[in-house]
C-alpha positions as CSV (number, residue, x, y, z in Angstrom):
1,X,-9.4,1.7,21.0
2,X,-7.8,-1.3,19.4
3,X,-3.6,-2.3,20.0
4,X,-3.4,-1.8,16.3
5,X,-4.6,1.8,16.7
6,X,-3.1,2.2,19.8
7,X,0.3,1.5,18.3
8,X,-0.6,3.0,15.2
9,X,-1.1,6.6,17.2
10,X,1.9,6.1,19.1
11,X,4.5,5.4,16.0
12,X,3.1,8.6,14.3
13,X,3.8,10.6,17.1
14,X,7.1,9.3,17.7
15,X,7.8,10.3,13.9
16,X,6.1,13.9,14.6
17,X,7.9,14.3,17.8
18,X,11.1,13.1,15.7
19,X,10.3,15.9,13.2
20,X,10.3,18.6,16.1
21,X,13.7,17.4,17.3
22,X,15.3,17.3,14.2
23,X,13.6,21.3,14.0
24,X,15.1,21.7,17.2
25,X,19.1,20.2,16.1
26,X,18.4,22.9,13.4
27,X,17.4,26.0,15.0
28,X,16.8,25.9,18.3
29,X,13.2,26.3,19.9
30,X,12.2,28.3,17.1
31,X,12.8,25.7,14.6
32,X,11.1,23.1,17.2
33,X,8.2,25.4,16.6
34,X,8.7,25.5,12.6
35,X,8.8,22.0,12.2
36,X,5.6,21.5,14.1
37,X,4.1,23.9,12.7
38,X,5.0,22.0,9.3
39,X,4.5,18.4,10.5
40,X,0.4,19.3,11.7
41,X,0.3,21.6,7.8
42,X,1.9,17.9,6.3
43,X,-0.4,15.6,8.1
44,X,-3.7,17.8,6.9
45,X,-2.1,17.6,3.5
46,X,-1.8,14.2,3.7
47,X,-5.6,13.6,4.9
48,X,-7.1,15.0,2.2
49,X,-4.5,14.3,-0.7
50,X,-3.5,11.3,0.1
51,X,-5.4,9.4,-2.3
52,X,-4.9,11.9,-5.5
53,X,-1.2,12.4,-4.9
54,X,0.0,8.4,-4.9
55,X,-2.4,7.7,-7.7
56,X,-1.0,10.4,-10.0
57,X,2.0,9.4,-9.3
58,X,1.6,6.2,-10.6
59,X,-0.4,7.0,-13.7
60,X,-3.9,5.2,-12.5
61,X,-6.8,5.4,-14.5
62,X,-10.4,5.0,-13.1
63,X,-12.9,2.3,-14.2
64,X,-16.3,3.7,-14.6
65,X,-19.4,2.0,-15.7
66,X,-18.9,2.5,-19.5
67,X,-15.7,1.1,-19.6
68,X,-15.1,-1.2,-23.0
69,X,-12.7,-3.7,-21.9
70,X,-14.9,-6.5,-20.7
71,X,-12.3,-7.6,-18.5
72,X,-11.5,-4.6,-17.1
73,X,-15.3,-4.4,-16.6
74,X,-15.5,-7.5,-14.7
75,X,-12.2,-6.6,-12.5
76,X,-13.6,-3.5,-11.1
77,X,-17.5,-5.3,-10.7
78,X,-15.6,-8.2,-8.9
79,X,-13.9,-5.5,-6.5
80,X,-17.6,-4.1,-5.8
81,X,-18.6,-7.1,-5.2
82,X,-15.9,-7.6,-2.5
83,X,-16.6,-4.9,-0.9
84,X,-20.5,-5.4,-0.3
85,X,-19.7,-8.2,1.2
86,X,-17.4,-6.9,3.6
87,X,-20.3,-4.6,4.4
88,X,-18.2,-1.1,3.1
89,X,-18.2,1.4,1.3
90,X,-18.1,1.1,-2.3
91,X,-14.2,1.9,-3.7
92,X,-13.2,4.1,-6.8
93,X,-11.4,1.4,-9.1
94,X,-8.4,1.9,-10.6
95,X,-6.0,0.1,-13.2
96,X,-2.3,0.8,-13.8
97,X,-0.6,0.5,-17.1
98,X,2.9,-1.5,-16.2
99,X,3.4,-5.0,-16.5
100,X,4.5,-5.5,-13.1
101,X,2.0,-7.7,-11.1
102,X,1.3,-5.7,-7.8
103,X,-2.2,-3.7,-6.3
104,X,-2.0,-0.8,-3.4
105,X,-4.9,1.0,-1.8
106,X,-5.3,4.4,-0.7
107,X,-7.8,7.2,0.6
108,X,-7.9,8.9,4.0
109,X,-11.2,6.9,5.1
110,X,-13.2,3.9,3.9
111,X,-15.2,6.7,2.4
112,X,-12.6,7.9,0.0
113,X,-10.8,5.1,-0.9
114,X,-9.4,3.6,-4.0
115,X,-7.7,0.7,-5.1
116,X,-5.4,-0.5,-7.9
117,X,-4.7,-3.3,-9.7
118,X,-1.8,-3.4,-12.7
119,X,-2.1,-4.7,-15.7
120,X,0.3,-7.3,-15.1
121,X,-1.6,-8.7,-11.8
122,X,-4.9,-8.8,-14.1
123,X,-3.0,-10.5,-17.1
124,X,-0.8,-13.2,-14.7
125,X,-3.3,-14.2,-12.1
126,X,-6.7,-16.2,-12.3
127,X,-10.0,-14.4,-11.4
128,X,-9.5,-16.2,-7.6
129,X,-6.0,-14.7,-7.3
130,X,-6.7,-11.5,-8.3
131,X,-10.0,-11.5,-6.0
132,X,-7.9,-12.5,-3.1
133,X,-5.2,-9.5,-3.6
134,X,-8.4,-7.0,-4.0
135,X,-10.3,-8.3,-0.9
136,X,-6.4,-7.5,0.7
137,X,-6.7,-4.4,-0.4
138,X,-9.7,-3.8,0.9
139,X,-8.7,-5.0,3.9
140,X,-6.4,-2.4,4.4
141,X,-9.5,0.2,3.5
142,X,-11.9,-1.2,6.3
143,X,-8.3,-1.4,9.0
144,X,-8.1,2.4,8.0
145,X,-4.2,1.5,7.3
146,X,-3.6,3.5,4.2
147,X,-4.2,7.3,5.4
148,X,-1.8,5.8,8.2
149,X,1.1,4.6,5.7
150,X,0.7,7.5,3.2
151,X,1.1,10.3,6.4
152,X,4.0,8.5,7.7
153,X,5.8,8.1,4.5
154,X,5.4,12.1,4.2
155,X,6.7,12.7,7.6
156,X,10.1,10.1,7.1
157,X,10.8,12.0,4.0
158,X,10.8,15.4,5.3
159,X,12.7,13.8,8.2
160,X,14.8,13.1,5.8
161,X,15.1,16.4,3.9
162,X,15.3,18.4,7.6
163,X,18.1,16.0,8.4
164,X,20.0,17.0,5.0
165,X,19.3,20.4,5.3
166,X,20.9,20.3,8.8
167,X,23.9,18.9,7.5
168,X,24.4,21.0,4.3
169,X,23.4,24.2,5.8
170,X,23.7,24.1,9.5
171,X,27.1,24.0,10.2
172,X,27.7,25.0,14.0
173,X,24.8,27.2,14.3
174,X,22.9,24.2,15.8
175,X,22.9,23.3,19.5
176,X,24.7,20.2,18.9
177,X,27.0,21.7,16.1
178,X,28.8,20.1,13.0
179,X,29.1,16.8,14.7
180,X,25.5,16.5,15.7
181,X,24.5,17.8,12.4
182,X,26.3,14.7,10.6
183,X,24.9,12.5,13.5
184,X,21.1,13.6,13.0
185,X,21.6,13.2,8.9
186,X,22.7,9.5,9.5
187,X,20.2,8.9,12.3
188,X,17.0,10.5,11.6
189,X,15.9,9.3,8.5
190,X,17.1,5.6,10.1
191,X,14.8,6.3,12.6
192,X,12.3,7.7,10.7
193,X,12.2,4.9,8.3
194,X,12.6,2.5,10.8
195,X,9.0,3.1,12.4
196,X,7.3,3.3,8.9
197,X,8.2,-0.2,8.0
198,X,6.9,-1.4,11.8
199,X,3.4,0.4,10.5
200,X,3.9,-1.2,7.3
201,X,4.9,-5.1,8.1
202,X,2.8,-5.7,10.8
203,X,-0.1,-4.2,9.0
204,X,0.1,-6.5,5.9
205,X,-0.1,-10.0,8.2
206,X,-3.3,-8.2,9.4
207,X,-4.7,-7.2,6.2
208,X,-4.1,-10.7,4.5
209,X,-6.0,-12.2,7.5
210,X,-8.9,-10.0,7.7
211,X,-8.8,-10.1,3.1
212,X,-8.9,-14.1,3.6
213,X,-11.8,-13.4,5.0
214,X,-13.2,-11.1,3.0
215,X,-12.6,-13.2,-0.4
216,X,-13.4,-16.5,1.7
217,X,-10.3,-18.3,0.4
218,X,-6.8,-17.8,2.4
219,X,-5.6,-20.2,-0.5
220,X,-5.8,-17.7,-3.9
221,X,-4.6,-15.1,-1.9
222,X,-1.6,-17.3,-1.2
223,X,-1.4,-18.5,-4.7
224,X,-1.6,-14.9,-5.5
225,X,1.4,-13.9,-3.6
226,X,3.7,-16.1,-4.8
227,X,3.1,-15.2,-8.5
228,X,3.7,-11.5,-7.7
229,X,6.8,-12.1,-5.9
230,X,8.0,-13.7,-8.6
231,X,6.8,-11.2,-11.3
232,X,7.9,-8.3,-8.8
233,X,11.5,-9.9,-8.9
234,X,11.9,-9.9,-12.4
235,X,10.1,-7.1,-14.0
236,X,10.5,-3.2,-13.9
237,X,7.9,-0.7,-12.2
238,X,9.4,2.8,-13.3
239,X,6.9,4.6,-11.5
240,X,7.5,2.9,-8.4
241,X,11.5,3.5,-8.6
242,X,10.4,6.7,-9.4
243,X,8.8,7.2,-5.8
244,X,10.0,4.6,-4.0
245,X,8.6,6.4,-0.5
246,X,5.2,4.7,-2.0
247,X,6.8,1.4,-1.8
248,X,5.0,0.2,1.5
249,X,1.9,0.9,0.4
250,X,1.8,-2.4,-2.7
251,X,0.6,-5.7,-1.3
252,X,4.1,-6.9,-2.9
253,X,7.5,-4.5,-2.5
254,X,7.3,-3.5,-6.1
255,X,11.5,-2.2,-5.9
256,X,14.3,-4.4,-4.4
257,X,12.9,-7.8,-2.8
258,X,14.2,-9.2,0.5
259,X,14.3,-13.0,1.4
260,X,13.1,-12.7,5.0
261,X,12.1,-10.4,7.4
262,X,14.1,-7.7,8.9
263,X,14.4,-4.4,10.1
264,X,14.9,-2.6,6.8
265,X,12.4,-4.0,4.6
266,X,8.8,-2.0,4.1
267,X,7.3,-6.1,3.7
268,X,7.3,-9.5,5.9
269,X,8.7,-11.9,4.3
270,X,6.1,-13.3,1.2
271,X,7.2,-16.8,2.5
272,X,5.9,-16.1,5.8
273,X,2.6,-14.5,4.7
274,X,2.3,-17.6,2.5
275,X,2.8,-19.9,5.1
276,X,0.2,-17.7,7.3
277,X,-2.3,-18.3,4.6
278,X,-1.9,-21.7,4.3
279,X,-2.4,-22.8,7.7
280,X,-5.5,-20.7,7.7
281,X,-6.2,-22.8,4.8
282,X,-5.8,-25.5,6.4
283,X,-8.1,-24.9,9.4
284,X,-11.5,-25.3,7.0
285,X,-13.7,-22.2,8.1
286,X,-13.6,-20.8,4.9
287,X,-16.4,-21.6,2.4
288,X,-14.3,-20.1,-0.6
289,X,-15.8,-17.4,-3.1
290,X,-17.8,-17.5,-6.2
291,X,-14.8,-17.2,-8.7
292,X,-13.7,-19.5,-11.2
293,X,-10.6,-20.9,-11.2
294,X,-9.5,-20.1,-15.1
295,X,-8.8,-16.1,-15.5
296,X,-11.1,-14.1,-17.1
297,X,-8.7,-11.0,-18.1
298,X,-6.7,-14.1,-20.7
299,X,-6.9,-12.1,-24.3
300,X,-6.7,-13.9,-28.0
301,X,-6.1,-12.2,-31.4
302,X,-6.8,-8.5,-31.1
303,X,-7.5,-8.6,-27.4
304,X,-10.5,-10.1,-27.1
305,X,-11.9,-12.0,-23.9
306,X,-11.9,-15.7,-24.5
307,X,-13.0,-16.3,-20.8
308,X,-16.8,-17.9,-21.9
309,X,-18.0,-15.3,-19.6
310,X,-20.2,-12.4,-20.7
311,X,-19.1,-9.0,-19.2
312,X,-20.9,-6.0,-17.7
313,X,-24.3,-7.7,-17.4
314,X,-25.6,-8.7,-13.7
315,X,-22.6,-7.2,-12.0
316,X,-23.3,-4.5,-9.6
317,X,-23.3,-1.3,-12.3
318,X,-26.1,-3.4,-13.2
């Protein structure tokens, strides 16, 4: 066993044991029992729903081999692609409708995974870039990181709600009373979210270093970055405000950025990963990939492809 996964079995069970105590505040030994009863019912809910949930909730729609858009096409072939070479399984492809540039992945095993792309990351960023955030996301497939984010962010928000529902309906029945309610529904869900973004920033240095690798450039993935911190800054993802416990799980914070690392932000800092990047850039192991610098998803009158590239011949659909 790995330090990653080491670390990664030890946070959730601090969060599950968190979950029993807060249980405990509540009601006692029998509401210990309760909530761990709930937290193993939650974390077999997550497994196997994982995926479906956070894509629903963002309103992603699959790319299969018939798809028209030749860019589209080309986006989802170019993930394929990716992924062969990594030696993995083949993803499910997904695009979401909002012109916020950003890309997650989910799935509860490199078996069942999916990733995402927006239609602002496809539209802003060059076929490298976007091959670079994909072969990130894949990254985070082959680390088995996104069953781990999507089961914690389940467990901190039913902290959370436990937490609330001590305060608002506990009163002094609990073995620490009206005070230790109040003290759980400040504490807890600082706690809670405290260890989902430790899961959550030390597993993106790790998945831009292992999707340099993957993509064969550290560089477009750093070029990448910077263009969707910038577009994540500036442009509205309702979907994402709309759930922001999925936040963690984009390569970019897709809600409120933060200028540098610290202990209440789900990302590092982009500068820092950028700067990461680069110096793996710099080191000249990395043969780059077979991607053209121009973007192939640029549209002219009527939204056709004026890339000079012919789509959905060659590419691994066949």
């Amino acid at each position: 066993m790995t330090f990653n996964t080491l670390r990664t079995f030890m946070l959730l069970a601090a969060l599950t044991a968190l979950f029993i105590g807060v249980g405990y505040l509540i009601g006692g030994p029998g509401g210990a029992a309760i909530a761990f009863f709930i937290a193993a019912a939650m974390n077999v809910f997550a497994w196997w729903n994982s995926d479906k949930m956070v894509l629903r909730m963002h309103g992603a729609r699959e790319i299969t081999p018939d798809e028209r858009d030749p860019g589209l096409r080309r986006y989802a072939e170019d993930t394929i692609a990716l992924a062969d070479r990594a030696g993995m399984p083949r993803p499910r492809v997904y695009v979401i409708d909002t012109p916020q540039p950003n890309a997650f992945a989910t799935g509860r095993d490199p078996n069942n995974a999916a990733v995402a792309a927006t239609t602002g990351l496809l539209s802003r960023l060059t076929r490298e870039e976007v091959a670079g955030v994909m072969a990130h996301e894949l990254a985070h497939v082959k680390n088995r990181d996104t069953l781990t984010m999507t089961v914690t962010a389940t467990l901190a928000g039913a902290i959370g709600f436990l937490a609330n529902f001590a305060l608002f309906f506990g009163g002094n029945r609990g073995p620490g009373g009206l005070i230790g309610a109040i003290a759980l529904a400040i504490f807890a869900p600082m706690a809670a979210g405290l260890v989902q973004m430790a899961i959550s920033r030390s597993r993106e240095y790790e998945a831009d270093r292992v999707g340099a690798e993957i993509a064969g450039n550290p560089m477009s993935l750093a070029a990448a970055l910077e263009k969707i911190e910038r577009g994540a800054r500036t442009t509205l993802n309702p979907a994402a405000e709309r759930n922001p416990a999925t936040a963690h799980m984009f390569i970019i914070n897709p809600l409120n950025g933060q200028g540098a690392d610290n202990l209440f932000s789900t990302h590092p800092s982009t500068a820092n990963r950028i700067a990461r990047l680069r110096q793996m850039g710099g080191a000249g192991r990395y043969p780059g990939g077979p991607w053209g610098e121009e973007g192939p998803w640029s549209r002219g009158p009527g939204g056709q492809d004026t890339s000079g590239r012919s789509a959905g011949h060659g590419g691994p659909w066949g």
